[in-house]
N, CA, C and O of each residue as an XYZ file, in Angstrom:
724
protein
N       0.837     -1.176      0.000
C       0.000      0.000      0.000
C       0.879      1.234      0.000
O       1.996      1.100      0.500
N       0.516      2.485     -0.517
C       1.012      3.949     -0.446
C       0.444      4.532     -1.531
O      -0.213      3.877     -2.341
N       0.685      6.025     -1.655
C       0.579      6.734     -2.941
C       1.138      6.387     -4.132
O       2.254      5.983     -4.458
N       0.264      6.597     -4.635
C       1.144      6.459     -6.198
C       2.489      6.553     -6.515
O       3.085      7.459     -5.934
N       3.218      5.772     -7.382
C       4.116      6.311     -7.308
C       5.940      5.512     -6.192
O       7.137      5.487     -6.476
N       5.249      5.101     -5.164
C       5.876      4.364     -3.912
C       6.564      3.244     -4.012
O       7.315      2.875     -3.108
N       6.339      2.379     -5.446
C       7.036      1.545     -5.835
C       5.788      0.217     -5.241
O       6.208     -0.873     -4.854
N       4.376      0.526     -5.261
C       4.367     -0.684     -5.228
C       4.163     -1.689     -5.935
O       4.079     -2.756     -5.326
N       4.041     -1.703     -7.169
C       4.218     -2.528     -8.089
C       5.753     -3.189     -8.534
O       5.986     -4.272     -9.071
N       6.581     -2.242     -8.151
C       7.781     -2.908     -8.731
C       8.752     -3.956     -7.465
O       9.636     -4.791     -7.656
N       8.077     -3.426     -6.109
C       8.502     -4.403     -4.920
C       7.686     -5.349     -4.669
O       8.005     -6.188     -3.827
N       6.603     -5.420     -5.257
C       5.582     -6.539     -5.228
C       5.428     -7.480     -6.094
O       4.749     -8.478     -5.854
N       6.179     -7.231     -7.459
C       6.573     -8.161     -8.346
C       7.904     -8.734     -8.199
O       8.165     -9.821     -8.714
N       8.885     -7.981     -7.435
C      10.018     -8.616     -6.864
C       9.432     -9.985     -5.689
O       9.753    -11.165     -5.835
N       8.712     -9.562     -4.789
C       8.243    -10.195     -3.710
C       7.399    -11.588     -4.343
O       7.870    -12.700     -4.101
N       6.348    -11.478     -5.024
C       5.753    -12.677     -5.970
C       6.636    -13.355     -6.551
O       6.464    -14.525     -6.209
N       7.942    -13.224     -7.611
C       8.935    -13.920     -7.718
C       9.891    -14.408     -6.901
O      10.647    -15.365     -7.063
N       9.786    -13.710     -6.078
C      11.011    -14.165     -4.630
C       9.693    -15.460     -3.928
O       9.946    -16.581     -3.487
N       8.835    -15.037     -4.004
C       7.850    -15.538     -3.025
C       7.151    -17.139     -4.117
O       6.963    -18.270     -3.667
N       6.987    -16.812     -5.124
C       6.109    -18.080     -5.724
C       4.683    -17.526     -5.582
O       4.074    -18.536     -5.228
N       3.968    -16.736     -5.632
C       3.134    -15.816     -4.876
C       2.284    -15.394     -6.029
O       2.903    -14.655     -6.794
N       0.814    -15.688     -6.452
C       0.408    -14.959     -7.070
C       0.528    -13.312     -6.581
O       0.596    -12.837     -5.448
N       0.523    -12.549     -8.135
C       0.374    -11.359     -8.087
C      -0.906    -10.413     -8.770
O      -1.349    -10.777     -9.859
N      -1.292     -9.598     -8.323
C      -2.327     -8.631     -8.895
C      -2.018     -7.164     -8.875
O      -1.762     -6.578     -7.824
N      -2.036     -6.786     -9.629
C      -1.951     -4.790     -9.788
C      -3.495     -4.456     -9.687
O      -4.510     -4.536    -10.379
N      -3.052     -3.993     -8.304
C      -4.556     -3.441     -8.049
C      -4.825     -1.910     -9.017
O      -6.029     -1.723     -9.191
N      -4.295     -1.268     -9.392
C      -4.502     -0.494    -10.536
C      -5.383     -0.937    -11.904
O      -6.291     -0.257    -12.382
N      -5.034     -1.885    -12.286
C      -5.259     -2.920    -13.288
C      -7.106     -3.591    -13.176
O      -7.706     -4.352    -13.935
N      -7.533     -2.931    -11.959
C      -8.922     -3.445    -11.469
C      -9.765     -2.841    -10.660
O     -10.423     -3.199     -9.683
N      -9.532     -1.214    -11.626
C     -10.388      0.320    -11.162
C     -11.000     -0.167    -12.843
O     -10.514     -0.672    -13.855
N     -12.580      0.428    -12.309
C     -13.141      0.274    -13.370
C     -13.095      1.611    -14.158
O     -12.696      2.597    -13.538
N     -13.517      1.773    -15.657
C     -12.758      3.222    -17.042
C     -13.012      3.992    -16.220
O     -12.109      4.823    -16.122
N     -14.022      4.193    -15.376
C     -14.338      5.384    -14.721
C     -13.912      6.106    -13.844
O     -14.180      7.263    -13.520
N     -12.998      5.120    -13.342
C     -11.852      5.533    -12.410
C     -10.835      6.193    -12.549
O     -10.419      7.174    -11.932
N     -10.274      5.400    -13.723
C      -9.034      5.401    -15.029
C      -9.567      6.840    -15.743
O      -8.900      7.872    -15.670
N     -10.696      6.767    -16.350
C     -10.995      8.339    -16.844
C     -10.880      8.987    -15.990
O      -9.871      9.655    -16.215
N     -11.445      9.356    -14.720
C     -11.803     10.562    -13.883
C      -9.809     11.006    -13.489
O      -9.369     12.149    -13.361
N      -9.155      9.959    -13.407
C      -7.836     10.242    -12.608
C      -7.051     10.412    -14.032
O      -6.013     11.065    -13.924
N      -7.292     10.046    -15.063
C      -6.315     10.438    -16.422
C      -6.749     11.647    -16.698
O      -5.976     12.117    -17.532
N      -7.775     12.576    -16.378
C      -8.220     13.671    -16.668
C      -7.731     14.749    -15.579
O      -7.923     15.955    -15.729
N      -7.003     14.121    -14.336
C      -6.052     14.796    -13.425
C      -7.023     15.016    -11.881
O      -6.480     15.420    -10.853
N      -8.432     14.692    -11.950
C      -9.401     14.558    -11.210
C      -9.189     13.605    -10.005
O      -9.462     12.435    -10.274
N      -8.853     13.788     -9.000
C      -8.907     12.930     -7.784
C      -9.952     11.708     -7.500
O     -11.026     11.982     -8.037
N      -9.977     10.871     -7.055
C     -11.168     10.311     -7.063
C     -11.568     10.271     -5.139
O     -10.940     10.490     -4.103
N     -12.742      9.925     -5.456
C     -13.445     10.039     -3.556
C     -13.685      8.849     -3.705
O     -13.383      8.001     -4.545
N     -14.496      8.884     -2.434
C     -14.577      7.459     -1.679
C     -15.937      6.799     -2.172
O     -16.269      5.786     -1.556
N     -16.647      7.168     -3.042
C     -17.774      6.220     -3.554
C     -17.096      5.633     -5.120
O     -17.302      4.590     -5.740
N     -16.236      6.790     -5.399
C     -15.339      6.214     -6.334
C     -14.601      5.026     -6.230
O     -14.593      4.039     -6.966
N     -13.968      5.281     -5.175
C     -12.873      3.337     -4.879
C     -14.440      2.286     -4.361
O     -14.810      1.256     -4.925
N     -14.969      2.822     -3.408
C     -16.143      1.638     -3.079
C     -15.982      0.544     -4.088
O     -15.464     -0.470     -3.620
N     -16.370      0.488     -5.649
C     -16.400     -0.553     -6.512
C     -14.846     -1.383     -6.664
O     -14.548     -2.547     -6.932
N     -14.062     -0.165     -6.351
C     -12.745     -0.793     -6.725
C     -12.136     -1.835     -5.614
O     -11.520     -2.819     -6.022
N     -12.297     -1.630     -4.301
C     -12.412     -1.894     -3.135
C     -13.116     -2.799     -3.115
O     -12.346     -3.712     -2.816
N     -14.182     -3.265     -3.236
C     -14.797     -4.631     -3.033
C     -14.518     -5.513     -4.136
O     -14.947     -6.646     -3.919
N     -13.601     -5.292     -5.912
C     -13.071     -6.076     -6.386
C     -11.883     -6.760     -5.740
O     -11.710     -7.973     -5.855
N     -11.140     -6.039     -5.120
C      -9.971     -5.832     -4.421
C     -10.044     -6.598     -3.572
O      -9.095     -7.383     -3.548
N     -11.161     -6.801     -2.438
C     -11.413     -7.650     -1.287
C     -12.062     -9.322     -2.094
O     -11.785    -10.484     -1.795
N     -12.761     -8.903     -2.910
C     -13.142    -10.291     -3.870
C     -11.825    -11.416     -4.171
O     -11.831    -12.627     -3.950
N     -10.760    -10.608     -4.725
C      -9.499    -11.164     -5.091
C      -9.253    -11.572     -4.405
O      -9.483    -12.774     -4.536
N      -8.511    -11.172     -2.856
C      -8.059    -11.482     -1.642
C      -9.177    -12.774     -1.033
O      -8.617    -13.805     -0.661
N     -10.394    -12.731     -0.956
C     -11.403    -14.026     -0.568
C     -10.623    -14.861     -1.161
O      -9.654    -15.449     -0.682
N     -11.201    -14.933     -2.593
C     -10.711    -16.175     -3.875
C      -9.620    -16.562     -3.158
O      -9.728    -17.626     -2.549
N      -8.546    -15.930     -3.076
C      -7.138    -16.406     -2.650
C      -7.142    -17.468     -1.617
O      -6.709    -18.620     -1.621
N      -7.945    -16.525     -0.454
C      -7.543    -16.961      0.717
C      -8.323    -18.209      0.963
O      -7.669    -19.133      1.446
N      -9.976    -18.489      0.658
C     -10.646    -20.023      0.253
C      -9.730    -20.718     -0.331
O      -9.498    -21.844      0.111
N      -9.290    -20.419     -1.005
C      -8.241    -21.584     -2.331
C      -6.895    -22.001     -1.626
O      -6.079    -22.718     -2.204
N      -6.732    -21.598     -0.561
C      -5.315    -21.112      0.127
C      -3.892    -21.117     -0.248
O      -2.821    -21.665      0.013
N      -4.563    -20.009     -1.176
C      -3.452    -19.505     -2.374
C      -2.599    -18.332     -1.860
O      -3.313    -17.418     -1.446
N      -1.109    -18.060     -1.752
C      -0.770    -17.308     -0.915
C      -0.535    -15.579     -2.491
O      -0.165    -15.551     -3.664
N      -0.852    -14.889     -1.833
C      -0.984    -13.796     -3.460
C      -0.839    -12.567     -2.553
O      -1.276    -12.608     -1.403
N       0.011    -11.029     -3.248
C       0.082    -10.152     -3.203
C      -0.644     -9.145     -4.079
O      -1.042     -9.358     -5.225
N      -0.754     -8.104     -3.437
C      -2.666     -7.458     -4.347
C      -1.643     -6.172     -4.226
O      -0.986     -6.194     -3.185
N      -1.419     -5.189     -4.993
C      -1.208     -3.561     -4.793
C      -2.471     -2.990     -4.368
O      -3.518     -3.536     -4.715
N      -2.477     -1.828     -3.570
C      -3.433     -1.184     -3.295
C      -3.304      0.214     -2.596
O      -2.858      0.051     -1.460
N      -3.505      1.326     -2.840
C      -3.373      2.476     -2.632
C      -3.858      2.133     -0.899
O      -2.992      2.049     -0.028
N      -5.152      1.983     -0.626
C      -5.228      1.524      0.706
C      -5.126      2.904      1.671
O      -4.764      2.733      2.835
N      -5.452      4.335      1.187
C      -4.547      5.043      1.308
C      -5.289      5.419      2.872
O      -4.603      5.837      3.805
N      -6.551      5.234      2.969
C      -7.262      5.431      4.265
C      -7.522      4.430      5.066
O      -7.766      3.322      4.589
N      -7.513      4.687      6.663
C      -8.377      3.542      7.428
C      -9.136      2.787      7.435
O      -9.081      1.643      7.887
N     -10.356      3.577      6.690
C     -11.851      3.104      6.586
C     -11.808      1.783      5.012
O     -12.522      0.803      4.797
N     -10.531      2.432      4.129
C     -10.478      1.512      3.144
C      -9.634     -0.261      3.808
O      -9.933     -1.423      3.535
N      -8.874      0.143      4.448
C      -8.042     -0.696      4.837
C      -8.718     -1.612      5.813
O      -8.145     -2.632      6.195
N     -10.169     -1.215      6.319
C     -10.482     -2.233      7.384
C     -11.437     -3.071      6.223
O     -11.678     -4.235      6.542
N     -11.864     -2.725      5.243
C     -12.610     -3.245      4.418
C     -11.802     -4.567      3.912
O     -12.336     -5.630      3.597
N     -10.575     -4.319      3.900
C      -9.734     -5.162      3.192
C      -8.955     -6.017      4.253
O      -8.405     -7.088      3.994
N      -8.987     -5.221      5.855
C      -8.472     -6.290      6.551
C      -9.669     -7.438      7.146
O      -9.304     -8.261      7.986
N     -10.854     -7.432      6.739
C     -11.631     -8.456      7.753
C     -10.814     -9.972      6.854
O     -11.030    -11.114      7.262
N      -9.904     -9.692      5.636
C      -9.303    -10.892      5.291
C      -8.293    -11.329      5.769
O      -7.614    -11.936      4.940
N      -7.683    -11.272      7.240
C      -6.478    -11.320      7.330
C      -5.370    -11.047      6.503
O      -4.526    -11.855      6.116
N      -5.462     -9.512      6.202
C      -4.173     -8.942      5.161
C      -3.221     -8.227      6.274
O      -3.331     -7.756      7.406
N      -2.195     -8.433      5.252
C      -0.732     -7.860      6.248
C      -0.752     -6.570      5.378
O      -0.557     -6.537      4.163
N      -0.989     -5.630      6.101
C      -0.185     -4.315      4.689
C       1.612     -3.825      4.982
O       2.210     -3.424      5.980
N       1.992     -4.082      3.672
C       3.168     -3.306      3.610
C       3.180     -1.743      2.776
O       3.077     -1.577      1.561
N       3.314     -0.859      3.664
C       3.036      0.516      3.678
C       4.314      0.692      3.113
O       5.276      0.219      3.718
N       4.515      1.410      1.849
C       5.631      1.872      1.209
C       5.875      3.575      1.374
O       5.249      4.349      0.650
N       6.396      3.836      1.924
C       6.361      5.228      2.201
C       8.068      5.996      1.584
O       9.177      5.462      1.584
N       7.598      7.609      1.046
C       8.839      7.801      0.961
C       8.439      9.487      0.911
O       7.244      9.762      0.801
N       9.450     10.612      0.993
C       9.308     12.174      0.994
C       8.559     12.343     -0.303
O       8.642     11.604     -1.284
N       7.758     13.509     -0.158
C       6.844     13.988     -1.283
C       7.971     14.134     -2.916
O       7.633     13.944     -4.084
N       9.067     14.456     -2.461
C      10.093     15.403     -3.120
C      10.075     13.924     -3.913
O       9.769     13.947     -5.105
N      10.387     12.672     -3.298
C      10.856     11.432     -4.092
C       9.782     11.039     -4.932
O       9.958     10.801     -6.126
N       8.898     10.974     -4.484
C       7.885     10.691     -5.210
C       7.401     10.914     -6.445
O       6.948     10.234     -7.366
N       7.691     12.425     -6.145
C       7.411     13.207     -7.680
C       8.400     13.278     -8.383
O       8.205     13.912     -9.420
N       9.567     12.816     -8.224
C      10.580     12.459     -9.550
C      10.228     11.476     -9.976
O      10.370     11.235    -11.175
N       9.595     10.507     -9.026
C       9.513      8.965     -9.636
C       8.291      9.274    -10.748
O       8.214      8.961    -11.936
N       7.433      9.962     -9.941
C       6.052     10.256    -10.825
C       6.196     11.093    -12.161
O       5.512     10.841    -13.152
N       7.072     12.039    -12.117
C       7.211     12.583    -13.042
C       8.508     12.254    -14.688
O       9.011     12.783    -15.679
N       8.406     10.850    -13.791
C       9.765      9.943    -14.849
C       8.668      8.669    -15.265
O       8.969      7.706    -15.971
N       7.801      8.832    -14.861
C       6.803      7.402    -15.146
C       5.877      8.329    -16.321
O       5.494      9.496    -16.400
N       5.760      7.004    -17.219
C       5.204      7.750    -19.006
C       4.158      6.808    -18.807
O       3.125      7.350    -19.200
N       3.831      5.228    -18.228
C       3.110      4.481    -18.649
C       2.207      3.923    -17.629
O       1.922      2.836    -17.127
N       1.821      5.436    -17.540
C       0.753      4.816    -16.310
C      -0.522      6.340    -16.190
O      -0.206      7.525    -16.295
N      -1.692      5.881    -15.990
C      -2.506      6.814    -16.109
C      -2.631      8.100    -15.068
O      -3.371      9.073    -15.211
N      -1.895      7.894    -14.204
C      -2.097      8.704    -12.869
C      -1.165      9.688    -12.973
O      -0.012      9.371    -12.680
N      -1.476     11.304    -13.473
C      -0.537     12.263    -13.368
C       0.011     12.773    -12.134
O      -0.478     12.687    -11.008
N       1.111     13.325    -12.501
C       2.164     14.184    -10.806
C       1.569     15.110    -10.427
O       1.993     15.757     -9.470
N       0.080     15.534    -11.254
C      -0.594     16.529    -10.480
C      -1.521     16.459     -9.447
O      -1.776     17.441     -8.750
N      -2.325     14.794     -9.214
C      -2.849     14.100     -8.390
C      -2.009     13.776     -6.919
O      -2.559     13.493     -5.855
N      -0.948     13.860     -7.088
C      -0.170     13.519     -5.830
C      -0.103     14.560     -4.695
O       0.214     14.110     -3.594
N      -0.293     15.573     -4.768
C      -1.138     16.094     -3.460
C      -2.195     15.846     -2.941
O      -2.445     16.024     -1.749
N      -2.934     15.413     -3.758
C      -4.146     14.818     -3.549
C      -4.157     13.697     -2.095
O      -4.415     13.704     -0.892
N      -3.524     12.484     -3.562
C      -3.086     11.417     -2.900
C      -2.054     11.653     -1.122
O      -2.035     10.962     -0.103
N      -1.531     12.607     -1.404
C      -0.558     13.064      0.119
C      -1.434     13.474      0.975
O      -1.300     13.040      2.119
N      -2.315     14.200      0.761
C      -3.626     14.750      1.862
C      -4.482     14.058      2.235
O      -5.161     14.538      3.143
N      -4.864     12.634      1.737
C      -5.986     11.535      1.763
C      -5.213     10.213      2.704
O      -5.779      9.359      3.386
N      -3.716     10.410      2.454
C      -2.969      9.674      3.028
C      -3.336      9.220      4.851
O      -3.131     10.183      5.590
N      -3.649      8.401      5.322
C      -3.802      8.215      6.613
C      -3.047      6.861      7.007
O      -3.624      5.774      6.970
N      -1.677      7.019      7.398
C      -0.866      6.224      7.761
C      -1.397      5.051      8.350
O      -2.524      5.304      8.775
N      -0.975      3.541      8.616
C      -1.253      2.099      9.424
C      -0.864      3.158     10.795
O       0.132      3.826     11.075
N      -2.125      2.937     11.429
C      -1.758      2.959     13.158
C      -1.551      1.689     14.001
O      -1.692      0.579     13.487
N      -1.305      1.805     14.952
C      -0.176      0.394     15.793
C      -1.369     -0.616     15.779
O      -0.767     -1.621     15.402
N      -2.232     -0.874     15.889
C      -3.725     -1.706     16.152
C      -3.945     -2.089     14.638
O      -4.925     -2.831     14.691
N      -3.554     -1.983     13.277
C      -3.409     -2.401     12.385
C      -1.845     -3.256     11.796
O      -0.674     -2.904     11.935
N      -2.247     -4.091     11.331
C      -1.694     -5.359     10.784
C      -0.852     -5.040      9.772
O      -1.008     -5.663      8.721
N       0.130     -4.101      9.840
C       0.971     -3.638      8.945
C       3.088     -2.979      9.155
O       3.610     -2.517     10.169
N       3.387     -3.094      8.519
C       4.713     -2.671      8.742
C       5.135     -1.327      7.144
O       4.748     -1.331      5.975
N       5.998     -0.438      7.868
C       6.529      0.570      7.124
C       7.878      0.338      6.284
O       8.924      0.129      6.899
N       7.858      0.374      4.954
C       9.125      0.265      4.656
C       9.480      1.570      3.780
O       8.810      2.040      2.860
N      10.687      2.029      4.291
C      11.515      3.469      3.722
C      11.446      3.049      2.047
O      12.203      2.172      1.631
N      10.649      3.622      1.283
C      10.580      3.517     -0.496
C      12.120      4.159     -1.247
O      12.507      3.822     -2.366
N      12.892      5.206     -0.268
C      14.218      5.396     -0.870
C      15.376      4.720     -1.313
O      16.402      5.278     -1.703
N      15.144      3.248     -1.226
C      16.285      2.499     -1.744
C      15.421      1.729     -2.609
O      14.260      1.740     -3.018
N      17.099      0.669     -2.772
C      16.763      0.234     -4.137
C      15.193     -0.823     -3.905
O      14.578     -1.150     -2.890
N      15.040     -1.027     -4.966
C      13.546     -2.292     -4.758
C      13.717     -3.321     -4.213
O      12.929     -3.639     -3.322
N      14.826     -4.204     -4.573
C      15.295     -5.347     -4.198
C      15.596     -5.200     -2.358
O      15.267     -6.042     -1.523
N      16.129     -4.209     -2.159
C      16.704     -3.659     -0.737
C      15.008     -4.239      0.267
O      14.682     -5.127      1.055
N      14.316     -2.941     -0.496
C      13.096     -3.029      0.262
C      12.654     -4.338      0.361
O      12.676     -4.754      1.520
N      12.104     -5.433     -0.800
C      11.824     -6.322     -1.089
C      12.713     -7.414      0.061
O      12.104     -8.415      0.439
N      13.671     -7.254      0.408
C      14.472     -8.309      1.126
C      14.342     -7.926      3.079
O      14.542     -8.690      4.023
N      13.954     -6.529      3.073
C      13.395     -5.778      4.208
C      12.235     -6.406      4.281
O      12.126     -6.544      5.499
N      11.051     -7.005      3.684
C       9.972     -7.028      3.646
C       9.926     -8.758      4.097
O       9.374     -9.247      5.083
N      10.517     -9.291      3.274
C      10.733    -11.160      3.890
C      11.032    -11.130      5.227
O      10.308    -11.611      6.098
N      12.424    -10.398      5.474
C      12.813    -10.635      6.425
C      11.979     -9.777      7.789
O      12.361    -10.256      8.856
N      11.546     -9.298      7.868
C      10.151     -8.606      8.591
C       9.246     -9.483      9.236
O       9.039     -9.673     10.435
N       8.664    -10.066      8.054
C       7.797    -11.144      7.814
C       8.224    -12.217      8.080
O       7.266    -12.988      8.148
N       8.730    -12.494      8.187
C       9.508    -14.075      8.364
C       9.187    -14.967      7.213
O       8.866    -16.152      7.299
N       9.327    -14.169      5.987
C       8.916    -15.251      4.831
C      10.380    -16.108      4.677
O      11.474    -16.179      5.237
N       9.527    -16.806      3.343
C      11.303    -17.946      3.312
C      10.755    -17.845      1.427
O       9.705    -18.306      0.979
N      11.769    -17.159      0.688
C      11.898    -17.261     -1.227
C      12.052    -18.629     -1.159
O      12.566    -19.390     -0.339
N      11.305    -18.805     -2.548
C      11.485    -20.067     -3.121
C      12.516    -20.583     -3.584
O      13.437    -19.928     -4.070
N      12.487    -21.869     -3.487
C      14.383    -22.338     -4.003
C      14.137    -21.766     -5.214
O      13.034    -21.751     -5.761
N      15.112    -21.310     -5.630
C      16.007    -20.698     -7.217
C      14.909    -19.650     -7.088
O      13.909    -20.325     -7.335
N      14.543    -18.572     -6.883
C      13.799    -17.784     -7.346
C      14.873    -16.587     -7.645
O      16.013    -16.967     -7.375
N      14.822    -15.380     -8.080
C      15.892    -14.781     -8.609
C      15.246    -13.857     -7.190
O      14.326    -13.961     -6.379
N      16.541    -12.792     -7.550
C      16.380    -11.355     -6.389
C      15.938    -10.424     -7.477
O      15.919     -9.236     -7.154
N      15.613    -10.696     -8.588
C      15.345     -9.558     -9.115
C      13.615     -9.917     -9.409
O      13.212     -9.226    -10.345
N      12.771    -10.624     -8.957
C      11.707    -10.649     -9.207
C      11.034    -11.938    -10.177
O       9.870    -12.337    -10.134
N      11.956    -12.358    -10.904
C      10.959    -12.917    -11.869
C      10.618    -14.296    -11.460
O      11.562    -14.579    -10.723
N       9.671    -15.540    -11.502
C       9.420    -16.770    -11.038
C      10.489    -17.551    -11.400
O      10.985    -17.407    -12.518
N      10.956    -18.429    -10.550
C      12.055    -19.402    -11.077
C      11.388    -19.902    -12.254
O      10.396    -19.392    -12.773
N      12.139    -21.169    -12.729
C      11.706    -21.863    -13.781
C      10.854    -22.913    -13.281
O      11.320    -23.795    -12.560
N       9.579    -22.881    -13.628
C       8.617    -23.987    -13.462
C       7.414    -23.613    -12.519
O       6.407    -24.304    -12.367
N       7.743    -22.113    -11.760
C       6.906    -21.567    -10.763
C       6.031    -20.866    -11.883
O       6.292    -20.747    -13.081
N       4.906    -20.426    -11.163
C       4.142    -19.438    -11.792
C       3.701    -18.250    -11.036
O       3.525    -18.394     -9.826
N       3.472    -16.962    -11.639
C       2.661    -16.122    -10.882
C       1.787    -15.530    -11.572
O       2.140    -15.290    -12.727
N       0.352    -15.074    -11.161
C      -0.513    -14.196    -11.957
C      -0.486    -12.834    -12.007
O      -0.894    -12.264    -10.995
N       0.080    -11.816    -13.385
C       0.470    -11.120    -12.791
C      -0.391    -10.065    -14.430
O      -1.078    -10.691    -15.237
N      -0.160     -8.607    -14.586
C      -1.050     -8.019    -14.957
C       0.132     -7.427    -15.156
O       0.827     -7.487    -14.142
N       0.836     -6.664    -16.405
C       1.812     -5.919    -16.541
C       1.644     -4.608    -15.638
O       0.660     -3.978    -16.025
N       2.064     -4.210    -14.937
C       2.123     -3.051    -14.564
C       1.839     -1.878    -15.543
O       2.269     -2.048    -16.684
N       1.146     -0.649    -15.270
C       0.762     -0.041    -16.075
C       1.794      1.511    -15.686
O       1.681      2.519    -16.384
């Protein structure tokens, strides 16, 4: 989870390949209207995510019945969104980093619908994991892999034999994954 921008797509596709782990870009599963209102530089509110948010929690069910272990991106950026999504037993990893970083990253990213003019937005809507939530903070200023190996070891996960550090599934693993946009 974080603002746009925070790297979570690119530490979460590290983590699914390290992990064996289905993956989902929660970006990838805002419906056009979402995608229009925020490509047009328009913020979106909270009846806006509602639809996106209960696809989001749909995914996470599926998973967790099937007891399929999977990583979901998700802006997540409020409380009220995040309890929606924790009655599934979700861990959030909160990617956080200075406004200043952000918007280089944002303003170096071509392939993705969400302009650098939304990110105040996104910074003011922001309502950090408080201690009574099921989550850990990781510093977004280093490299991905850095974070990504911060994040196992946190967790007490264990990578799959041969999986690479740079993300991709060993040979013979699979993950479900949605190109990043």
């Amino acid at each position: 989870m974080g603002i746009s921008g925070s790297g979570k797509s690119t530490v979460a596709g590290i983590l699914a390949g390290q992990l064996g782990w289905d993956l989902e870009e929660g970006d990838d599963l805002h419906p056009q209207e979402n995608i229009d209102k925020m490509s047009s530089g328009e913020p979106l509110n909270d009846e806006d995510r509602a639809p996106w948010l209960d696809t989001i929690s749909s995914w996470i069910i599926e998973h967790t019945m099937a007891g399929v272990p999977g990583i979901i991106t998700c802006s997540a950026l409020k409380r009220r969104y995040r309890d929606v999504l924790r009655e599934h037993n979700v861990i959030f990893v909160h990617l956080t980093g200075s406004k200043d970083l952000i918007g280089r990253r944002l303003a170096t990213r071509h392939d993705h619908y969400m302009p650098t003019s939304l990110l105040d937005s996104q910074v003011e809507a922001l309502e950090p994991p408080e201690s009574d939530e099921n989550a850990i903070t990781i510093d977004a200023g280093r490299k991905p892999a850095e974070e990504a190996a911060e994040i196992v070891r946190r967790l007490g996960l264990t990578p799959s034999p041969g999986s690479s550090a740079l993300g991709a599934p060993a040979p013979g693993q699979s993950s479900v994954a949605r190109p990043a946009r």
